[in-house]
N, C-alpha and C positions, 0 to 999 in steps of 0.2 A: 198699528201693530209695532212692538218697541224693535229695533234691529238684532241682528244677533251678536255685537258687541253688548250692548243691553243685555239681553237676556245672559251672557256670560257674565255680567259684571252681577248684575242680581243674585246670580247661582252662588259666585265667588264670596257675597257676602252673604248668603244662605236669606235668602228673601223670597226666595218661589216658593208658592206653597208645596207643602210636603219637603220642601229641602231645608227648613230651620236646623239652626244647629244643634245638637242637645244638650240638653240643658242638665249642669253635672252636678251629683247630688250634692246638697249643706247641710252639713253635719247640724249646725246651728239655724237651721230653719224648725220654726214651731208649725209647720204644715207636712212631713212630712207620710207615708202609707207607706207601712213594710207587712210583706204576705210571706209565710212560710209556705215553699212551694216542693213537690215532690212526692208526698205521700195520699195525694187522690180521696183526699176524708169525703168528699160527696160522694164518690164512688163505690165508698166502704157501706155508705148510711143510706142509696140508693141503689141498689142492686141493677135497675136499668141503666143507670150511669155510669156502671166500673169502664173504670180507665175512660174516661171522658173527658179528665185533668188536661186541661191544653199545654204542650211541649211552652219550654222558653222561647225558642226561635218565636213560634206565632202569636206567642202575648208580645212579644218586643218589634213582631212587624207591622202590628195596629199603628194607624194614624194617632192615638189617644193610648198614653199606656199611664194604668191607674198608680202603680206602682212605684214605688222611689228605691225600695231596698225587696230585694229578692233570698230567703235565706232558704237555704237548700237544708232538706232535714228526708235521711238524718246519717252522720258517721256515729253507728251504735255500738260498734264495737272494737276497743280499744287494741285488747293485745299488746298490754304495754307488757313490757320484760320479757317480752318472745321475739322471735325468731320473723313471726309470721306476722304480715301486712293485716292494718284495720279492714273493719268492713264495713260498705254500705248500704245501705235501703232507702231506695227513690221509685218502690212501690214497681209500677208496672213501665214508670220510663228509662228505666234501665235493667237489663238482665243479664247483661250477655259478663260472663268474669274473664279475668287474664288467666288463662291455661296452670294448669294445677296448683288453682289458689281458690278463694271465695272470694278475693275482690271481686268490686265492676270495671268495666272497662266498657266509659260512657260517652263516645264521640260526639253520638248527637246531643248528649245534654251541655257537652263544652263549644258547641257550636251555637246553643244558646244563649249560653252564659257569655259568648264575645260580642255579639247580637245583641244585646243587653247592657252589656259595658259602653258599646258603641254608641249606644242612646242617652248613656247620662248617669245609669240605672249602676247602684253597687251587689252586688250579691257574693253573700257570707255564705258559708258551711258551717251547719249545727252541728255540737257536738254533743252526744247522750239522746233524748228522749224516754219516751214511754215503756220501750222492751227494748234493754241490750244490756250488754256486759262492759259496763266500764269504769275505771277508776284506777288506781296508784297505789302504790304500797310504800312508796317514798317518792321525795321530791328531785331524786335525781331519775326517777322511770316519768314524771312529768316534763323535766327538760330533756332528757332523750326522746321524749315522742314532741315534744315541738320541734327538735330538729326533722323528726321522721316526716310530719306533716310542711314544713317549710321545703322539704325535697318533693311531695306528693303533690303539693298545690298550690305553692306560692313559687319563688323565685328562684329557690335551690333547684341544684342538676343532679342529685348524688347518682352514682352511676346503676348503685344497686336499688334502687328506688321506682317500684314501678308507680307510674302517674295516670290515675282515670280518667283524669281530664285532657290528658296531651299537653301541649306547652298553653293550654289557659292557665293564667292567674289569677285566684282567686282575691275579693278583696280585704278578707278576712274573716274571721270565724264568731261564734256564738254559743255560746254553753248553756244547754238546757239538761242542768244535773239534775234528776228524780230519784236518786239512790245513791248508797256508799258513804263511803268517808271525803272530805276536801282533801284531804292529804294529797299533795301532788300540782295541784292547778295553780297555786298562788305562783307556784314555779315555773310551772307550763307558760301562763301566762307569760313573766316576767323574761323567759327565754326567746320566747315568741317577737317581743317588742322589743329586743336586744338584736334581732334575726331582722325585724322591719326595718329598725334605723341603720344598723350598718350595711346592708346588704339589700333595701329593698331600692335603690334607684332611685331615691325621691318620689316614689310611689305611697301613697296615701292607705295605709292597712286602718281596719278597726275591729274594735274587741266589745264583744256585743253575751248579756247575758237575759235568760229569759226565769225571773222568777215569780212564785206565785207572789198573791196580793197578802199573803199573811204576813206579818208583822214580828218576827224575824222569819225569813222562811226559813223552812226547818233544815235545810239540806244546802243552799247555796251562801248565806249570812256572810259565814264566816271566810267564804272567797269573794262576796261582796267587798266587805269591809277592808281587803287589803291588800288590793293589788287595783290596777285600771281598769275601768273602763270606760268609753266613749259612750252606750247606749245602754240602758236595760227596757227591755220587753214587757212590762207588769201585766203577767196573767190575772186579769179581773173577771174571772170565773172560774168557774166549779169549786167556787170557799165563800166563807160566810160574807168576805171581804166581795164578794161580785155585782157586776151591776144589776142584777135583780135583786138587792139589797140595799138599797142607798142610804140608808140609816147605817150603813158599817163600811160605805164607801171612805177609803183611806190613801189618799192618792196623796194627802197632805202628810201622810207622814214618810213615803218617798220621794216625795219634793225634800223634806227635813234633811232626810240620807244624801240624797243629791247634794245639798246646798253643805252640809255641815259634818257627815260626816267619812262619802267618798274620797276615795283619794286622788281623784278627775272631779273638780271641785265643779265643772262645767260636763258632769255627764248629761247626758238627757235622757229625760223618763218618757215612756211612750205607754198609752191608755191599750191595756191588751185584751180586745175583745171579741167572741165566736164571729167566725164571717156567717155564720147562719144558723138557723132554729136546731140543725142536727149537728154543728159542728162542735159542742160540748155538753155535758149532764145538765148544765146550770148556766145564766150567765146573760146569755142571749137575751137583748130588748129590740125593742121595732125601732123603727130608722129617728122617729122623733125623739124618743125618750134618747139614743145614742149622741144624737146631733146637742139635746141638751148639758147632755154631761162632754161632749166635744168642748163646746162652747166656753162652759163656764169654769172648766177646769185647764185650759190655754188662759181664759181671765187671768186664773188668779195665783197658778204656778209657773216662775221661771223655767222650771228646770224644764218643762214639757214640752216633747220633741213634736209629737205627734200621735199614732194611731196603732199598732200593731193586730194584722187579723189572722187567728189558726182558722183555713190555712186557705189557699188561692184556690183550690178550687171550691169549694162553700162560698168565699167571696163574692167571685163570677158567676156564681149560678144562684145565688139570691136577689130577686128582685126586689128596685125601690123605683118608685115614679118611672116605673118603665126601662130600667136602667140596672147595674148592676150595683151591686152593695159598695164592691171596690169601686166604679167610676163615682157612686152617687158622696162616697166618703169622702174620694180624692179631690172632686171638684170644692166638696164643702168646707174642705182644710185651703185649699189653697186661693179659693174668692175671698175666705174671708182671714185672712193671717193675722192680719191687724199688728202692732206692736207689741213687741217685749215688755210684761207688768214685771213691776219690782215683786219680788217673792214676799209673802204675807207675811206683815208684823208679827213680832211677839206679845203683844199686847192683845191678842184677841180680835182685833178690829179689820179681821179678812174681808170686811163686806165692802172697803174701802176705796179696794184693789181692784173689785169688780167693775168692768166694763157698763159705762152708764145706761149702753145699749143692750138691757139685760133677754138673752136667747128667749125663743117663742117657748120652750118646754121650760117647765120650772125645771131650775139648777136642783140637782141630788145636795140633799142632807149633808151634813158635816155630822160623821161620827162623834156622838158624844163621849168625853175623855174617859178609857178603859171598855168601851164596849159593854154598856152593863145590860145591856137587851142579850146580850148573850150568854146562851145557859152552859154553852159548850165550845169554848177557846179554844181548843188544840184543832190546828192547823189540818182541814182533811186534804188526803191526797186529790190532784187532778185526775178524776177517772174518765176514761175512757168513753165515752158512751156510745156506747157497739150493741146495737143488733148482734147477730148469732155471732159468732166468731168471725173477728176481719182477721184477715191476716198480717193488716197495717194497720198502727196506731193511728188512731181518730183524733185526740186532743192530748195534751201535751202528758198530762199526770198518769203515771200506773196505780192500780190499785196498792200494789206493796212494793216495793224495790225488790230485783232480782237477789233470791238469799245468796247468788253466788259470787257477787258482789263483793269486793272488800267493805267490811263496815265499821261505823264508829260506834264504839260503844257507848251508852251514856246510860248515870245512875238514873231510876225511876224519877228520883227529885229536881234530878239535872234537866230532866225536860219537860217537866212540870214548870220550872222556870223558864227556860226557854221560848216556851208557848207564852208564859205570862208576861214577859217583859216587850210589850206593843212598842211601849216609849222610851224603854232606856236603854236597847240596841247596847248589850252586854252579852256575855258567852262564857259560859262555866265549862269550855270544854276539859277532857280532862288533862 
């Protein structure tokens, strides 16, 4: 039996089991599993399961946490050039608001989120979703609401600033726009990461955005293309581009955007998949057919971070070999990481690149150049797919964007072309 100078000295350098130290997330790992958490989508698509979504605190007190990035979804509504504080929806884990306002005011969920931090784990705050009211009218109401939210959640104190989380820090945010104009965010943004370098402590923020797998998406493109970001999301489902379509699988041409024409020349793209058969319209494959598009698209794309699943509770409550979808992912990303491939030539010759030890599931198709199997290009929205009415968004896309929305306009032909240009990542805005 070791003495208890021993066993102190063990503890000290985190060697007993259950005392390892955590292990803190890398931005530049191609293993990582991010779960959008907060909105209870099994609970919506299972009516015996509402509110069954397990809090942060008890996914982050497991011995085993599948999870690397945590995004909280969702801040839906803006209020920018008002008076009046955002608002949020995290479903049934918060309800309770700060006195005559519609904010939340959510202790237990920022007791989570420190719980969580403590373990290695980062977790962002979504901004938009499927149902709210949000957008800009110009780009000084985008840098005035990144200071609003840099007092709300990150490192600012402003005095008049109420904070739902209390003094947690978040560790930065995510933009899941489904409607309106850009107008505003290239700003937000760039305010935002003006707000992290000089004022955040040497604390480590990231700017994280979730767009569909179309080819320009219709609505986020043009704040892709021109400001940072460290991660994007690629929803690869409910569009023609999803993995129940592997002949229009296109993950190669955000590797392209990644590699060539981000302005985070080192963003990382993450495969964004349903955590379960009800967690989107479309999209959803069984654990093999996942595992081989895992596989062979870490092969053969630099830019690939990892995994993205809407949303954590789908994840956890879909079984694989006895286990869940999250633990059965997270283990498969990180046994098998393998090395950094060089990003595919331009010569055509991607088979090159491929890992000689090619995955037990045949590798998905490589869309052929222009998609000509397809009769109908124009980008559909991510819908929802709801049973009777939830009262919370199920998967990321609304059927239309809220008309109340500020919007861009654009001529008939302008988004004719839009849709059309897969490969040459142009913008006729007006």
């Amino acid at each position: 039996m070791p003495s208890k100078v021993a066993i102190a000295l063990l503890a000290a350098l985190g060697l007993l089991v259950g005392s390892a130290p955590a292990r803190g997330f890398d931005i530049n790992s191609r293993s990582n599993l991010v779960n959008y958490w907060g909105q209870d989508s099994f609970g919506v698509t299972h009516a015996q399961a509402k509110g069954s979504e397990k809090t942060l605190e008890e996914i982050c007190s497991r011995d085993e946490i599948s999870q690397d990035v945590f995004v909280l979804a969702f801040l839906n509504t803006f209020n920018a050039g008002t008076d009046k504080p955002p608002t949020l929806d995290f479903s049934h884990q918060c309800t309770t608001k700060f006195p005559n306002t519609e904010l939340l005011q959510c202790p237990d969920i920022a007791r989570g989120i420190r719980k969580c931090q403590a373990r290695g784990k980062v977790v962002l705050l979504s901004l938009g979703g499927a149902v709210g009211l949000y957008g800009f009218k110009s780009d000084e109401e985008g840098r005035q609401f990144a200071d609003k939210l840099w007092n709300m959640f990150f490192a600012g104190r402003a005095s008049n600033e109420l904070r739902p989380l209390g003094d947690t820090v978040l560790d930065g945010i995510d933009l899941d726009i489904e409607g309106g104009s850009p107008t505003g965010y290239v700003a937000m943004i760039e305010r935002l990461r003006e707000l992290y370098n000089a004022k955040g402590g040497g604390k480590r923020y990231y700017i994280a955005a979730a767009p569909q797998c179309t080819v320009p998406d219709f609505y986020m493109q043009p704040i892709l293309d021109k400001t940072w970001f460290d991660m994007v999301f690629v929803q690869f489902y409910n569009n023609y581009c999803g993995l129940n379509n592997p002949q229009s699988f296109n993950f190669d041409l955000w590797d392209q955007w990644a590699r060539t024409k981000a302005i985070n020349k080192n963003t990382k793209v993450y495969l964004g998949v349903p955590g379960g058969p009800t967690a989107a319209g479309a999209g959803y494959v069984g654990w093999d057919q996942l595992q081989g598009f895992i596989d062979t698209t870490r092969a053969k794309y630099s830019s690939f971070g990892g995994v993205m699943m809407w949303d954590a509770s789908q994840a956890m409550n879909t079984q694989v070999n006895g286990i869940s979808l999250a633990q059965q992912t997270s283990r498969h990303l990180k046994s098998s990481s393998g090395p950094v491939h060089p990003s595919p030539p331009q010569d055509g010759s991607e088979e090159d690149n491929v890992e000689k030890s090619t995955p037990k599931e045949p590798s998905p198709p490589r869309p052929s150049p222009g998609h000509p199997e397809r009769q109908n290009p124009r980008p559909r929205p991510h819908r929802p797919h709801h049973p009777p009415k939830p009262t919370h968004s199920v998967s990321h896309r609304p059927l239309t964007p809220p008309a109340s929305l500020p919007q861009q306009e654009f001529e008939p032909d302008q988004v004719e072309d839009m849709v059309e240009m897969d490969e040459g990542w142009e913008y006729l805005l007006p």
